[in-house]
C-alpha positions as CSV (number, residue, x, y, z in Angstrom):
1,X,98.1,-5.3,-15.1
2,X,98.1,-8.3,-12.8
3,X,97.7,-12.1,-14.0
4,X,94.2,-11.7,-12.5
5,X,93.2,-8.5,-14.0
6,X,94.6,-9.9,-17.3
7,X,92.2,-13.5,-16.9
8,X,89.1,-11.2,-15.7
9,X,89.9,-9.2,-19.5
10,X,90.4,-12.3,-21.5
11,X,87.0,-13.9,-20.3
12,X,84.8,-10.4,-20.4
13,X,81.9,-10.9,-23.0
14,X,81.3,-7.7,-25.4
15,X,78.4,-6.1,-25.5
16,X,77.2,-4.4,-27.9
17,X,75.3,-1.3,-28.1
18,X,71.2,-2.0,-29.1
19,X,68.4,-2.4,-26.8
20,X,68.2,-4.2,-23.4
21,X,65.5,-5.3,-21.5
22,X,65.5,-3.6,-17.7
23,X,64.1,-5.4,-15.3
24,X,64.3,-6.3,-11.1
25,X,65.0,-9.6,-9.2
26,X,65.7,-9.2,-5.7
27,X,67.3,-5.8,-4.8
28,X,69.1,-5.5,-7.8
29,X,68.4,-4.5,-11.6
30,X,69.2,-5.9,-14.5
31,X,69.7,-5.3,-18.4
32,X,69.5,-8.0,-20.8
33,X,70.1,-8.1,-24.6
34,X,66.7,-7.7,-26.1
35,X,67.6,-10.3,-29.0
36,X,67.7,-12.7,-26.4
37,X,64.1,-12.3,-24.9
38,X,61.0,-13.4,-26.8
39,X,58.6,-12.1,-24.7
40,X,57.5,-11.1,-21.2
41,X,54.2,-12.6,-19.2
42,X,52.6,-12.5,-16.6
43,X,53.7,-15.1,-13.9
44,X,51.9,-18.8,-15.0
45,X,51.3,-21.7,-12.4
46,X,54.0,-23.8,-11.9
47,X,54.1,-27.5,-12.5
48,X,56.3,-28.8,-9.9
49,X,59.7,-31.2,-11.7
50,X,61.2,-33.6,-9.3
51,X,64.8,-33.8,-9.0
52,X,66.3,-29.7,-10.2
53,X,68.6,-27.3,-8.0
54,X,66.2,-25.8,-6.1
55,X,66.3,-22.4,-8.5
56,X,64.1,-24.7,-11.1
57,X,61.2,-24.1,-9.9
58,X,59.1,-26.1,-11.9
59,X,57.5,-25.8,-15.8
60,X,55.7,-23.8,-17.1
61,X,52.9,-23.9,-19.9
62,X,53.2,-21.3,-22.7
63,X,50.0,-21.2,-24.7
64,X,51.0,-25.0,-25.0
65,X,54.5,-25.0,-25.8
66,X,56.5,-26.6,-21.8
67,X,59.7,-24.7,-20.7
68,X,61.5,-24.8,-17.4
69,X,61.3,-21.6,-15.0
70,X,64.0,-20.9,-13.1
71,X,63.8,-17.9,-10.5
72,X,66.7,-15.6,-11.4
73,X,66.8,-14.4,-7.7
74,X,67.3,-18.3,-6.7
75,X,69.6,-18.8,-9.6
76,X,71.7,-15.8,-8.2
77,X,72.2,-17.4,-4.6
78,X,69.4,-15.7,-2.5
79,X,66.2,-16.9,-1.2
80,X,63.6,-18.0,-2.9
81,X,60.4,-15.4,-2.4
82,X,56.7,-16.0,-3.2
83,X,55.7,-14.6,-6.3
84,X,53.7,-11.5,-6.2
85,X,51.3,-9.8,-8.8
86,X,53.9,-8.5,-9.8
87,X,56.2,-11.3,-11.0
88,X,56.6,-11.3,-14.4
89,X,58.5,-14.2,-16.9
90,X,60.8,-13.5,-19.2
91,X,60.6,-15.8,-22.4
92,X,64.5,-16.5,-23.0
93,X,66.2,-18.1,-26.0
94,X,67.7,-21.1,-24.9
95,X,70.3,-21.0,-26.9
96,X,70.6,-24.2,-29.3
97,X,71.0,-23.8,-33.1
98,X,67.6,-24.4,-34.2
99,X,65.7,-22.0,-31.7
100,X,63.3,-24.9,-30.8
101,X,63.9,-24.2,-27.1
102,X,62.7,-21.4,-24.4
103,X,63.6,-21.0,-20.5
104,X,61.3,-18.9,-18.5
105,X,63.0,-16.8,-15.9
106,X,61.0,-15.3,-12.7
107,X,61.9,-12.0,-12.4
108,X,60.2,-9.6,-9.8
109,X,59.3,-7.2,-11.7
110,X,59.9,-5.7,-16.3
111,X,60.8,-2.3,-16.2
112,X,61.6,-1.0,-19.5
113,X,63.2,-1.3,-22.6
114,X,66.6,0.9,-22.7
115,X,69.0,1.8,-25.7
116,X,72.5,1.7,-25.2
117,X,75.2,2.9,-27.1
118,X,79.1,2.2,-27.3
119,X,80.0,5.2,-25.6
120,X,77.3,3.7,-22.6
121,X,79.3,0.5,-22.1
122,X,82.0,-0.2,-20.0
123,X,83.8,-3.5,-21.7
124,X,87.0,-2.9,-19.9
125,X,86.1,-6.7,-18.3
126,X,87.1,-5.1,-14.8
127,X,83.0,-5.7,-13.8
128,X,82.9,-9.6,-14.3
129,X,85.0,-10.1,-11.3
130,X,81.5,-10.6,-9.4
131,X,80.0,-13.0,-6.7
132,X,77.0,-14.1,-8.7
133,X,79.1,-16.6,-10.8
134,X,80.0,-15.1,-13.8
135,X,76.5,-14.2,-14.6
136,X,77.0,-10.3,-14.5
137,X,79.5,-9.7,-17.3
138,X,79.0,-6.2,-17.6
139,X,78.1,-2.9,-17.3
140,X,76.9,0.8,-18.7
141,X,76.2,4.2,-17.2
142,X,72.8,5.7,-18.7
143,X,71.5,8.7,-17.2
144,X,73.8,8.9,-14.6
145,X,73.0,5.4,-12.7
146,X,75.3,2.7,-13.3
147,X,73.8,-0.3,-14.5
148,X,74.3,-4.3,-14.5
149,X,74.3,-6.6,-17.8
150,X,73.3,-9.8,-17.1
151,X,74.7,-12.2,-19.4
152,X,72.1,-15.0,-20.8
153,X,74.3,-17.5,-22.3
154,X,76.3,-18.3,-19.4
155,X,73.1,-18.0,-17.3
156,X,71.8,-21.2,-19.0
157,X,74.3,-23.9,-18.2
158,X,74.4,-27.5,-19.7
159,X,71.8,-28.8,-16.8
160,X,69.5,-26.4,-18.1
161,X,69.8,-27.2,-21.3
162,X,69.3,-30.6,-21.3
163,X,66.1,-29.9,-19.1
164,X,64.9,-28.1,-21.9
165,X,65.4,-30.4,-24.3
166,X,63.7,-33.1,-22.3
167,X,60.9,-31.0,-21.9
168,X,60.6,-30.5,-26.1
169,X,60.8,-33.9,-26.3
170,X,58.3,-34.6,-24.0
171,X,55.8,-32.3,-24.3
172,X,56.3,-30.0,-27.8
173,X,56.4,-32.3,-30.3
């Protein structure tokens, strides 16, 4: 095994079998760990925020409760596309201890809802070794059809999170 073969093992993320949520942005789809979804919508109007990377596109506003959107394609290094009926958001944990905070992410299109088992993933760590920076950590074969797991925590970076919690303080108290 080479050094770099050994780092990409070291750093792969286990997943575990359960159920993932399928879904499309761009020309690609992806799987996500249901656990870390709390819902899917319909795309919302977008309240422009002054001063993100240009994959923020703005807040949303959840049956009152404010979260950033960020456009998965965007996020992912390709351009930015008008949203289409379509679009759909998925509700993600963001991730701090006390599950007072949400990301949306723009996604083309929610496909399904698919159970994986062990023998379905692939957590050799040979598929993080990706060009979408680290985001795609693994992968499983169901029915055939190879398929991508798109890893949520490293998804949501510290810029995000403070975003988010900006936005609770602001707006969700």
């Amino acid at each position: 095994m080479t050094a770099i073969e050994s780092l990409i093992k070291e750093s792969a993320k286990t997943f575990k079998a359960g159920k993932y949520i399928s879904f499309t942005s761009g020309r690609q789809t992806f799987h996500m760990d249901i656990l870390k979804a709390r819902g899917v919508v319909r795309m919302l109007e977008v309240s422009p925020i002054e001063d993100q990377p240009p994959y923020i596109r703005g807040s949303v506003n959840l049956r009152g409760f404010v979260m950033p959107l960020m456009d998965l394609k965007v996020k992912l290094g390709e351009a930015f596309q008008e949203y289409t009926n379509r679009s759909s958001i998925l509700i993600v944990d963001g991730g701090d201890k006390y599950n007072e905070s949400a990301l949306a992410l723009a996604v083309d299109s929610v496909l399904d809802i698919v159970e994986l088992g062990d023998e379905d993933l692939d957590n050799s760590g040979k598929s993080i070794w990706n060009s979408k920076g680290g985001y795609i950590t693994g992968k499983a074969r169901v029915r055939g059809q190879d398929i991508t797991l798109l890893d949520c925590d490293s998804l949501i970076g510290q810029s995000e999170k403070t975003l988010m919690a900006r936005l609770n303080e602001l707006f969700n108290q």
